[in-house]
C-alpha positions in Angstrom: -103.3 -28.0 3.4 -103.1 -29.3 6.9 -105.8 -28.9 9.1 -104.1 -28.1 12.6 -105.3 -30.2 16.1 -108.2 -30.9 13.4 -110.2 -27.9 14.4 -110.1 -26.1 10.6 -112.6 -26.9 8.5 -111.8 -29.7 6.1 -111.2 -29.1 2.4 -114.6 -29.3 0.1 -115.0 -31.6 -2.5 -117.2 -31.4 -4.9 -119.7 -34.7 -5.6 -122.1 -35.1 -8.6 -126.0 -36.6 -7.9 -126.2 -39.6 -9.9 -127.1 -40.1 -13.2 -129.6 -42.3 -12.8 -132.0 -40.1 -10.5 -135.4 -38.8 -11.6 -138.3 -36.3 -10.8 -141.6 -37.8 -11.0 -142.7 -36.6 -14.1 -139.6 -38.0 -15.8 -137.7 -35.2 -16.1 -134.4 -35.1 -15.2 -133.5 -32.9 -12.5 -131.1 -29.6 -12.3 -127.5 -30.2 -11.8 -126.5 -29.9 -8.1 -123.5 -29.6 -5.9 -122.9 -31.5 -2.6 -119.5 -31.6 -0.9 -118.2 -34.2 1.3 -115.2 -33.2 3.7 -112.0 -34.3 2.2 -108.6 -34.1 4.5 -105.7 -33.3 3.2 -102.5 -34.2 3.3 -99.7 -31.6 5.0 -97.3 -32.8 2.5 -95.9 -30.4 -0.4 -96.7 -31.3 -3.8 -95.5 -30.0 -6.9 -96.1 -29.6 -10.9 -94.4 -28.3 -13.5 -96.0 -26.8 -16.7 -95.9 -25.1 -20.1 -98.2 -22.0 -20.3 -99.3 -21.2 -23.6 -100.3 -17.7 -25.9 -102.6 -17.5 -28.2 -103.5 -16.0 -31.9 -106.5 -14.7 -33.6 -106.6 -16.2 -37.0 -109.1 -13.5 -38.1 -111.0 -11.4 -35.0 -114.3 -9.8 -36.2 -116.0 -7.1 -34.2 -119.6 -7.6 -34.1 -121.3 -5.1 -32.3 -120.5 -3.0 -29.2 -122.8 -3.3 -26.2 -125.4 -1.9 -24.0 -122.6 -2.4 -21.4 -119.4 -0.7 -23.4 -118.2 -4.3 -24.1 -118.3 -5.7 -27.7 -119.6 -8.6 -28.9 -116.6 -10.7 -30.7 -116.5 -13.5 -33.7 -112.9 -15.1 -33.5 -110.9 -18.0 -34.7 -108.4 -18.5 -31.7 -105.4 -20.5 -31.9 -103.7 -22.1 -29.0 -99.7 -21.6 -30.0 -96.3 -23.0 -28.5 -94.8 -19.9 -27.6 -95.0 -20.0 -24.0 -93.7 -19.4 -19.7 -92.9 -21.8 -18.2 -94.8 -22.3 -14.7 -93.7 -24.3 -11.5 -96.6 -24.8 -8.6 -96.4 -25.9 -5.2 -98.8 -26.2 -2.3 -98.1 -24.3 1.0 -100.1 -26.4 3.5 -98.9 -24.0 6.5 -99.0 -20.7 4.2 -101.9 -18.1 5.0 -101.4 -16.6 1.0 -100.3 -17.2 -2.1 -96.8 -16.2 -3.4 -95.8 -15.7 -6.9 -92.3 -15.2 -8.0 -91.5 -14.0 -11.6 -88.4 -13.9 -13.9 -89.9 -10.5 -14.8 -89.7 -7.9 -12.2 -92.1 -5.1 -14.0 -94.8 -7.6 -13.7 -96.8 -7.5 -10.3 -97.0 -10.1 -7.7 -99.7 -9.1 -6.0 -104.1 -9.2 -6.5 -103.8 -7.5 -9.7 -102.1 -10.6 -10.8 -104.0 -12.8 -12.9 -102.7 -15.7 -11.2 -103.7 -15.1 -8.1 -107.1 -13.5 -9.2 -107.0 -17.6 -10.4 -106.3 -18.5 -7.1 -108.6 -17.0 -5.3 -111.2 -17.7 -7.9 -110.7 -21.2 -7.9 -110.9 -21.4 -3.7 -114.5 -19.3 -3.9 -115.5 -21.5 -6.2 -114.4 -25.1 -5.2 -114.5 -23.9 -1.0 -110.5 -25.4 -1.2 -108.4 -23.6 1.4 -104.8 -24.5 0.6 -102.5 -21.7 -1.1 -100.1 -22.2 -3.5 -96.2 -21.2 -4.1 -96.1 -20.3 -7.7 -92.9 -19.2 -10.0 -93.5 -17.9 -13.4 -90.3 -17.8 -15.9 -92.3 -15.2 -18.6 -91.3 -15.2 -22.2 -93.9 -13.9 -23.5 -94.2 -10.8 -24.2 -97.3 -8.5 -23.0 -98.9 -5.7 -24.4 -98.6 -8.1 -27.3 -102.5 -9.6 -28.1 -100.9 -13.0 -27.1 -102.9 -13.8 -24.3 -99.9 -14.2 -21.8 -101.1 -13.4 -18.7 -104.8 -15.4 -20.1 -102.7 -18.0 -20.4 -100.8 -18.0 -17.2 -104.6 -17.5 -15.4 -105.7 -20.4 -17.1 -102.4 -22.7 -16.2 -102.8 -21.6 -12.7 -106.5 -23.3 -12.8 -105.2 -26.6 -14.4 -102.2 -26.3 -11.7 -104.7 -26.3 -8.7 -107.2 -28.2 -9.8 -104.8 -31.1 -10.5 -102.8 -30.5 -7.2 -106.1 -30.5 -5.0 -107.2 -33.6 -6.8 -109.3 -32.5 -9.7 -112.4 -31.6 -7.9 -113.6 -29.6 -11.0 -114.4 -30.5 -14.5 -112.9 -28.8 -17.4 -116.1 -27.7 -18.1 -116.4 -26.0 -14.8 -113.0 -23.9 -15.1 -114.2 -22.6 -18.5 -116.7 -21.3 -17.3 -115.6 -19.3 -13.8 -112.3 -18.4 -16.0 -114.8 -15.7 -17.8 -115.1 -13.9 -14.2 -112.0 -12.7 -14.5 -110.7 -12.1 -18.3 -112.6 -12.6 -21.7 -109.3 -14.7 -23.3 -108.9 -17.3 -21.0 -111.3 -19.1 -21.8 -109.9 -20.2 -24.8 -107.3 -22.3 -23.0 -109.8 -24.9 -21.9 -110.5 -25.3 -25.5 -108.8 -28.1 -27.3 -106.8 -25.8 -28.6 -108.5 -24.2 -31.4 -111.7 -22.5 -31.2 -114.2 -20.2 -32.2 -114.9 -17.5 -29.7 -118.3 -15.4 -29.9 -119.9 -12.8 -26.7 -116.6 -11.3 -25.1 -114.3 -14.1 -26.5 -115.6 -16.0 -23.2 -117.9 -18.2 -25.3 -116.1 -21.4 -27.2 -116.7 -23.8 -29.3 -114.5 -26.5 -29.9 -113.4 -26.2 -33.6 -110.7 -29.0 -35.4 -107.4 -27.4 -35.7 -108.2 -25.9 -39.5 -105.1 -25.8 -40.5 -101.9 -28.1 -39.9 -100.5 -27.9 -36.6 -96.5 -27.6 -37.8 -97.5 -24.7 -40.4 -94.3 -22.3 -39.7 -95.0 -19.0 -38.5 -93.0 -15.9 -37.5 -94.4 -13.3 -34.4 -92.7 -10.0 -34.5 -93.8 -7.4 -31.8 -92.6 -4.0 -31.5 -91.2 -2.9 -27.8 -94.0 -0.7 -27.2 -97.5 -2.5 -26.6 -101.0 -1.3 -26.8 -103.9 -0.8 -24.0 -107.1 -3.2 -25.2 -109.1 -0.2 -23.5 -108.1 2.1 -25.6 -107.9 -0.1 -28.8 -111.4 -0.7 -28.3 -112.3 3.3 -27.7 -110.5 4.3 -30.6 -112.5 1.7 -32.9 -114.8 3.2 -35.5 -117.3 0.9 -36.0 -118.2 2.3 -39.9 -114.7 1.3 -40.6 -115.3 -2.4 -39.5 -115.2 -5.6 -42.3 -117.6 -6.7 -43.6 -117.1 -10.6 -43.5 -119.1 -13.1 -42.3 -117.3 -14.8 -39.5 -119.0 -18.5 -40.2 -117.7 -17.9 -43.6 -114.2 -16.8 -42.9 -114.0 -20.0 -40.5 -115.1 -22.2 -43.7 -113.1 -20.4 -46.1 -109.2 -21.0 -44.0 -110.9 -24.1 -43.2 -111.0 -24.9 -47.2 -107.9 -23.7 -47.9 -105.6 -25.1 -45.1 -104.3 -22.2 -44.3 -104.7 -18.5 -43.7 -104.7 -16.7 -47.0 -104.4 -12.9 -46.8 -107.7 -12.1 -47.6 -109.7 -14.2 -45.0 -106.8 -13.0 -42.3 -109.4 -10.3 -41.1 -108.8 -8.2 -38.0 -111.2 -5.3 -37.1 -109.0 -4.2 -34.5 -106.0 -3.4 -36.8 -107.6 0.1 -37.6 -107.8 1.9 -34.0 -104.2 -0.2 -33.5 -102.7 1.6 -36.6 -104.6 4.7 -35.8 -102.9 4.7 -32.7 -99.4 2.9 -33.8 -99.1 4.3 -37.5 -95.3 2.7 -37.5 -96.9 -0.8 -36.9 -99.2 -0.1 -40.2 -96.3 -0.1 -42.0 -94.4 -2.9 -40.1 -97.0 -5.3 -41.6 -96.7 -3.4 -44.9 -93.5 -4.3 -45.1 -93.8 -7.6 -44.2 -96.0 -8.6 -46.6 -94.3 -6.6 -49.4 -91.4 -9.4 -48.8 -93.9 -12.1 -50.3 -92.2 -14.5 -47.7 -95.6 -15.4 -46.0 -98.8 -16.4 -47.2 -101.0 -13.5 -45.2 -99.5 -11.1 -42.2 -101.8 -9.8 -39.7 -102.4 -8.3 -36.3 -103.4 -10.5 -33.7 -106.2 -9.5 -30.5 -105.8 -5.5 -29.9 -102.2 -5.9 -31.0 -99.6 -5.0 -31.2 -97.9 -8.5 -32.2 -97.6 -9.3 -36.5 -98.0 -13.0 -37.1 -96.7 -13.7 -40.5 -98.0 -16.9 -41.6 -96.4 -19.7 -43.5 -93.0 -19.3 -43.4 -90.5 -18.4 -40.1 -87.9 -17.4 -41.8 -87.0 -13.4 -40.5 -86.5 -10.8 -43.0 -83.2 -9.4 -44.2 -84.9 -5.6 -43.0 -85.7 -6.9 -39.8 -82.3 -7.6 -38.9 -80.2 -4.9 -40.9 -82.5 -1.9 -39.9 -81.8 0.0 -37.1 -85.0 0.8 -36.6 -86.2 -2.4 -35.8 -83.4 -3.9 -33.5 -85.5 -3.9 -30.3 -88.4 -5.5 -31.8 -89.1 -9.1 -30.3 -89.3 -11.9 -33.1 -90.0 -15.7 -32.4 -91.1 -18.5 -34.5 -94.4 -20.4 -33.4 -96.4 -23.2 -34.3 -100.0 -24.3 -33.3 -100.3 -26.9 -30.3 -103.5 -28.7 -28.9 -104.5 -30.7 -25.9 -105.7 -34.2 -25.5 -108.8 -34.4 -23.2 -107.9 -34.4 -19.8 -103.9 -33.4 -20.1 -102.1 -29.8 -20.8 -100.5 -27.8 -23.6 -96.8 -28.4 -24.2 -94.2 -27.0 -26.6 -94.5 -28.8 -30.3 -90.5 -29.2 -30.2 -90.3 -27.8 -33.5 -88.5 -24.7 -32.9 -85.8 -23.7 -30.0 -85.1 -20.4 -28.1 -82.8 -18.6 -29.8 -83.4 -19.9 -33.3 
């Protein structure tokens, strides 16, 4: 941002007490924010970057709340199929503007990019705005976590542009102000979620990270509120989640009997057709399990990402959107990118 005839109020950045410091008794005191006044320059700066989806390996529903929200158990799965995402600070700007390659998707506060935006400036007291242009692939209505993922990018994006006032530590945790999957994309990549999905814990990658799979996602999607209303609770598994995690774990893999998904019966209620979607898929024996992933309504089929004769020969299913994908992680400190081992169009 610029700060004009240096009468605006400088940007804030954040500084940390140190280490060292003490209370009498010994104890060490709570964590504390000061800001010094940092000036920025009027110069634009730019940064390019892959925006990841995500998968549920299993999702078990533990209990719904006092609130109306449920409590979640979940193996997420950071995965390469992804937008791409170009930012740019506007030091003169007075808002943010987002541009995207998809024209039924809004630009404006509803937006989980800017919600990010003007999340991240609450939070940090920053005052610059951003330029942002979002190339979407993935699909939504899908249980991918697009638009999670784009919120989270958009964090990383302005947080690296402003200097990197906040830790990673910090964005996880204002990400859960504004959506319960975001979370997950300040994870290392794979992780297991419990509370609204908003709590993670940094699991290793359980299974190998260039295990082929195949996403196929019918055009309509489905409304997570109304997944979640249409869920009958008697209906639920009746896994342990601790022991699903150890169990795909074990076996390197997702076998079709730990590939749990509570959510598969209110999406099925709702979407019989996608019921037998999966039926079919696995009745191909081409993958080693086939489930739903989040509230739906996007099939992973695990192990292989080969498409199905069916898939292409039936008219029925010649709008359906099919991609390969593999499973990507993050070093500490850096982004997500693409694992390279699949193209568009393949």
């Amino acid at each position: 941002m610029i700060h004009r005839v240096g009468l605006q109020p400088a940007n804030l950045v954040p500084t940390r007490r140190p280490a060292h410091h003490q209370l009498a008794n010994g104890a060490k005191p709570p964590k504390r924010r000061a800001y010094v006044a940092v000036y920025a320059s009027s110069s634009t700066n730019s940064i390019k970057l892959f925006s990841p989806s995500k998968i549920n390996l299993f999702l078990r529903v533990v209990r719904r709340r006092e609130d109306g929200y449920h409590d979640l158990a979940s193996l997420f799965h950071v995965i390469d199929l992804g937008d791409e995402m170009e930012f740019s600070t506007s030091p003169y700007a007075t808002s943010d503007t987002l541009t995207c390659s998809d024209p039924t998707i809004p630009s404006d506060d509803s937006n989980l990019v800017i919600k990010a935006l003007n999340l991240y400036r609450r939070k940090t007291l920053q005052t610059m705005y951003f330029d942002v242009k979002l190339k979407k692939r993935v699909p939504h209505g899908a249980g991918l976590g697009g638009g999670s993922g784009n919120a989270a990018t958009t964090l990383y994006a302005a947080n690296r542009l402003l200097g990197s006032p906040a830790s990673n530590e910090d964005l996880l945790e204002w990400s859960g102000e504004i959506g319960s999957d975001i979370s997950v994309f300040f994870s290392n990549g794979a992780a297991y979620c419990t509370g609204r999905g908003e709590v993670v814990e940094d699991v290793a990658p359980p299974v190998p990270l260039d295990t082929p799979m195949l996403l196929v996602k019918p055009p309509v999607g489905l409304s997570t509120p109304k997944i979640f209303k249409s869920l009958d609770l008697a209906r639920r598994s009746a896994a342990d989640p601790r022991g699903l995690l150890a169990d795909i774990a074990a076996a390197k893999g997702v076998d079709q009997a730990a590939a749990v998904n509570d959510l598969e019966q209110p999406a099925f209620d709702n979407l019989p057709e996608l019921g037998a979607l999966k039926q079919r898929l696995i009745d191909t024996r081409n993958f080693r399990s086939v489930f739903m992933t989040g509230s739906g309504s996007t099939i992973v089929c695990f192990g292989s990402d080969s498409v199905p004769s069916f898939l292409k020969e039936e008219e029925q299913y010649k709008d359906l959107f099919i991609s390969p994908a593999r499973l990507i992680t993050r070093k500490p400190g850096g982004w997500f990118a693409h694992s390279g081992l699949w193209s568009e169009g393949q």
